[in-house]
C-alpha positions in Angstrom: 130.4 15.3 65.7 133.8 14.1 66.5 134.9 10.1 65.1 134.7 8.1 68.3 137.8 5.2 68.3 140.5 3.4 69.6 143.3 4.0 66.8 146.4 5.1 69.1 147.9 5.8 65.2 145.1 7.9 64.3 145.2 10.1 67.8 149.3 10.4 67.4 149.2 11.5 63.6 146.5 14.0 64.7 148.9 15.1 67.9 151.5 15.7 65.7 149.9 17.5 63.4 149.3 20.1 66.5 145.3 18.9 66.0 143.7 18.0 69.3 142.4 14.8 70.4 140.7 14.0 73.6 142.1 11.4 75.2 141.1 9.1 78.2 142.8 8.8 81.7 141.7 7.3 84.8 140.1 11.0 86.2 138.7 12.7 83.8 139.1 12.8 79.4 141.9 15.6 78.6 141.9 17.6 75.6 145.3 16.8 74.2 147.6 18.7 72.1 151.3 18.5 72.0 152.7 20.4 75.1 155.8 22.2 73.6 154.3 23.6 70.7 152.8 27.3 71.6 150.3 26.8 68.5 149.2 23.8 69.5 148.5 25.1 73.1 146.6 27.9 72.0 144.4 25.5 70.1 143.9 24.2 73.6 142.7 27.4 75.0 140.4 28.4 72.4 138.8 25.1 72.2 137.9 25.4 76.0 137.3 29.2 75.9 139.7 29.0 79.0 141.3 32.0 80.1 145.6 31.8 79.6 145.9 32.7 83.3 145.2 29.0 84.3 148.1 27.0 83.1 148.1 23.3 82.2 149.2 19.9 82.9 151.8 18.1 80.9 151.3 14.8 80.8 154.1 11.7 79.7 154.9 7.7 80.4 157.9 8.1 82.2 160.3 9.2 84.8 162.8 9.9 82.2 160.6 12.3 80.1 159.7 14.1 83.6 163.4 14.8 84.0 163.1 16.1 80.4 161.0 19.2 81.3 161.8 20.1 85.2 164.6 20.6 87.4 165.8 20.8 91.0 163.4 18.2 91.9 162.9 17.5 95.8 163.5 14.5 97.4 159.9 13.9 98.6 158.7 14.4 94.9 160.7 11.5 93.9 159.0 9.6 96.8 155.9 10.5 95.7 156.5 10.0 91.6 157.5 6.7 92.8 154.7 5.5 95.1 151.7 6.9 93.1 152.8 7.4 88.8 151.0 6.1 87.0 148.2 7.5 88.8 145.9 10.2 89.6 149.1 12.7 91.4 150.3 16.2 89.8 153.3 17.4 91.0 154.6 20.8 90.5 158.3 21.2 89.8 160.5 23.6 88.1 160.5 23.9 84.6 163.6 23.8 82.4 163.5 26.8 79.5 162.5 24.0 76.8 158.7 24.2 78.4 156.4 27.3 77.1 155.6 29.4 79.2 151.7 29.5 77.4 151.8 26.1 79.6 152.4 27.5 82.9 150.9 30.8 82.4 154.2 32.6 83.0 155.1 30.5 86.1 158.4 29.1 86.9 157.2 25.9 87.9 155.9 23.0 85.2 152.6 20.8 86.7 153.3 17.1 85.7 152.2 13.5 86.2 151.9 9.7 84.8 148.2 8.7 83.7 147.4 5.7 85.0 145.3 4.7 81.7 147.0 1.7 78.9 145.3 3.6 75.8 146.8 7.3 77.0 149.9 5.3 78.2 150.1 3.6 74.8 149.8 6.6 72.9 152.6 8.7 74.9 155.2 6.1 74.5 155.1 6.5 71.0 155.5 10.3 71.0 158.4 12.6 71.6 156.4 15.3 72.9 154.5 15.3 76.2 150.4 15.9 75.7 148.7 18.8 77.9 145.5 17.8 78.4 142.9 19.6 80.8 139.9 18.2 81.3 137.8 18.0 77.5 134.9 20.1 77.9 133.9 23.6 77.5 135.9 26.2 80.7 133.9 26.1 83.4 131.7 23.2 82.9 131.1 19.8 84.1 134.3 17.2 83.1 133.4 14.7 81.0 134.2 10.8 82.4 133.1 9.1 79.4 133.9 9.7 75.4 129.8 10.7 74.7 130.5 13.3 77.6 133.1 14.7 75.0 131.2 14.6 72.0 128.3 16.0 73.5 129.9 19.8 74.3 133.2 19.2 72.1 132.2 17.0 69.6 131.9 19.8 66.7 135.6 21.3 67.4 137.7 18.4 67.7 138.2 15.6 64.9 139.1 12.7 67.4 137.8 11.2 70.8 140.3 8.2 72.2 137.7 5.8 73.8 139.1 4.7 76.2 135.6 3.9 78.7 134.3 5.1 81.6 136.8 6.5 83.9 137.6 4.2 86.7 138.8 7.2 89.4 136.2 10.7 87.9 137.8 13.5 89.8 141.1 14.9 88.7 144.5 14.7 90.2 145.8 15.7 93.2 148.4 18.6 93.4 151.4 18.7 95.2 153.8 21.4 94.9 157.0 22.2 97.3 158.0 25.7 99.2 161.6 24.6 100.4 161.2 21.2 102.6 157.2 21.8 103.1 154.6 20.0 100.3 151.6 21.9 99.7 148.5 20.2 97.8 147.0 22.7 95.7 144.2 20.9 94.2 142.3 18.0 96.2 142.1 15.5 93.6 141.8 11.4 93.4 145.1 10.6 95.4 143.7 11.0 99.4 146.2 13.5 101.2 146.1 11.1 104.0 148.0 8.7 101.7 150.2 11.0 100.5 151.1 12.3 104.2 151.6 8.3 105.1 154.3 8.6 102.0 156.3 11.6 103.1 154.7 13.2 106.1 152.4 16.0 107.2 151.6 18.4 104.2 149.8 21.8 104.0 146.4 21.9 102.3 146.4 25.1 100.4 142.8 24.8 98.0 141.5 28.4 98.1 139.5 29.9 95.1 141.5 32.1 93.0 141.3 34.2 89.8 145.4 34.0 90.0 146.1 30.7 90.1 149.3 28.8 91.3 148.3 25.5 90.0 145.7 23.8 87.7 141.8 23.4 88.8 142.3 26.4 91.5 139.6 29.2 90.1 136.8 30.2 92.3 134.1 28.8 89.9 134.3 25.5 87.7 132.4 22.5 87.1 129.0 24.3 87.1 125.9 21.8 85.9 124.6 25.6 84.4 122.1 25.9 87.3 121.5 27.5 90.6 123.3 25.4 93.1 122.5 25.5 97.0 124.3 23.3 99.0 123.1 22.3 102.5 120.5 20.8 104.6 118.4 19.2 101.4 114.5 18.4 103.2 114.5 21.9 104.6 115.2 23.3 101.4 113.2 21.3 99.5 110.6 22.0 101.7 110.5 25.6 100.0 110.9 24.9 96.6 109.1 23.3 93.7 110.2 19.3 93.3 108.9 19.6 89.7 111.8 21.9 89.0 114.4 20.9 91.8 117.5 18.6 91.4 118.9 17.1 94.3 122.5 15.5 94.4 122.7 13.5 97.7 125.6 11.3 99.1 123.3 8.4 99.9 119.1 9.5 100.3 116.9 9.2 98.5 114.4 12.4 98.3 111.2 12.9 96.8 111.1 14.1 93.5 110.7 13.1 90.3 113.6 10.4 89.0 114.6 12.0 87.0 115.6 14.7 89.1 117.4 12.8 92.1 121.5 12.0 91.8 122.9 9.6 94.5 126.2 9.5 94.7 126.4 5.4 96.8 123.6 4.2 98.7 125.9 2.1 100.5 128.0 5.6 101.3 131.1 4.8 99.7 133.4 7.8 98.9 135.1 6.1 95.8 131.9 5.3 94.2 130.6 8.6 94.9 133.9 10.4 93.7 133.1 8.3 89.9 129.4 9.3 90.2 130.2 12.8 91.2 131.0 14.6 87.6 127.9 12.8 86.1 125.6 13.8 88.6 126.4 17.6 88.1 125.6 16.5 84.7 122.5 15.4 84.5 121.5 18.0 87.0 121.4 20.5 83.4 117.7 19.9 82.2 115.8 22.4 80.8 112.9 22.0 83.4 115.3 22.2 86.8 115.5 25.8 87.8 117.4 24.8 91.1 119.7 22.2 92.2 119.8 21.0 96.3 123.1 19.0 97.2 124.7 18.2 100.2 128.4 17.8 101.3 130.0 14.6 101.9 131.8 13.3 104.9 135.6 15.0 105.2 137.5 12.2 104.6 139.6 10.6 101.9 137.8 11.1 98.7 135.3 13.0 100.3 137.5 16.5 100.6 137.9 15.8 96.9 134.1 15.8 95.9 133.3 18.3 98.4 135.9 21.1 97.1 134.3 19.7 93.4 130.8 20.2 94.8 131.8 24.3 96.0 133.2 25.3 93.1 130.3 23.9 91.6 128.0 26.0 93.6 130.1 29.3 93.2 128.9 32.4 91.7 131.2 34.1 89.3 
């Protein structure tokens, strides 16, 4: 298994080495490598078995190194970089020729943000290089918000895990990309659209499943706990199914079945703790003995579009 620390020299001499390290952030643990080197990314891919067609996210300290890698950035970006970096925003902007194109999967546009983390932030201050670093699990499965989360499914392919504790958000970042004057969020994510639409005005919500994506965290089926997911009215359901063998993920009931098969997400129905409970749940939903797993959306509001696009992919058939 991978050597579990907090040795920001270790993690950078590994970076620059093009080794991978998985580092922390306040979403989700990335699997870092150095974002301009093409070997490096690769490494990235291969590690994840993800496909090349989803590109990555590059992520730095600063507004400075931003400018490094984009160009023609729009006036509402900068409003946005400003009110919410460090922080759980992407923002999709034009890539200058020094960025890969292995990172964007051939697109002209360069997906980039500020984690809002001190260990991550530590560690990118000290390197030239910005670090992509999609979430640090196997393609397809559940993200990990914890450093045993990593070591558990990536443990025996990478030499380092950052420990940087639990995450504090546990969904990934928003993205926000531009057509013209209009901003269009790609991926519902841990900064609430109504926030950002308080910041720059209305925006369009484009999230729909696709094998050809335009952004990060956009294919049809992702974070799956590896089990038959139904998502709906949970005691009618139930009622025609096993309990032994069912899982239930709830937003606040509780159900009956055994404990060790029942997931709430906040008892007291609170979309922020749900949001941090979300990933985990979907994890421990992948016993050997649950054959099906029952959930149930959450209400369409601030976080809650977030968990709810997490909890369809979730339940998507390939």
């Amino acid at each position: 298994m991978a050597e579990i620390g907090i040795d920001i020299a270790k993690a950078k001499q590994l970076l620059e080495s093009n080794e991978l390290v998985a580092i922390p952030t306040e979403t989700v643990y990335g699997l870092a490598a150095n974002a301009l080197s093409e070997d490096a990314i690769v490494k990235v891919y291969t590690t994840k078995n993800r496909p090349k067609f989803d590109p990555l996210i590059a992520h730095v300290d600063s507004l400075e190194k931003v400018e490094a890698l984009t160009k023609n950035v729009p006036e509402k970006a900068k409003v946005l970089a400003s009110q919410f970096w460090p922080g759980p925003l992407t923002i999709l902007l034009d890539k200058k020729p020094n960025v890969p194109d292995l990172l964007t999967s051939g697109l002209g546009r360069v997906a980039v943000r500020i984690p809002n983390h001190p260990l991550t932030l530590e560690l990118l201050s000290q390197l030239d290089f910005p670090l992509a670093a999609p979430s640090a699990n196997p393609f397809g499965y559940v993200s990990p918000t914890t450093a045993k989360h990593v070591d558990d499914q990536l443990g025996e392919k990478i030499n380092y895990i950052l420990d940087g504790g639990k995450c504090n958000v546990g969904l990934e970042s928003t993205i926000v990309g531009f057509e013209g004057e209009d901003a269009i969020v790609y991926r519902l994510g841990g900064t609430k659209v109504e926030a950002i639409e308080q910041a720059i005005g209305a925006v369009n919500v484009n999230v729909n499943m696709s094998s050809n994506p335009a952004a990060p965290g956009m294919l049809k089926s992702h974070y799956s706990p590896g089990r038959k997911m139904i998502i709906g009215d949970i005691s009618a359901n139930l009622s025609k199914l096993d309990k032994t063998t069912t899982g239930v993920i709830s937003f606040r009931d509780s159900f009956d079945v055994p404990k060790t098969n029942l997931s709430v997400l906040s008892e007291s129905g609170d979309l922020e703790e749900a949001a941090r409970n979300i990933f985990s749940s979907l994890r421990l939903m992948d016993q050997k003995h649950i054959e099906v797993v029952l959930a149930e959306y959450v209400p369409k509001e601030g976080l809650g579009r977030a968990i709810n696009d997490r909890l369809r992919r979730a339940a998507a058939e390939d």
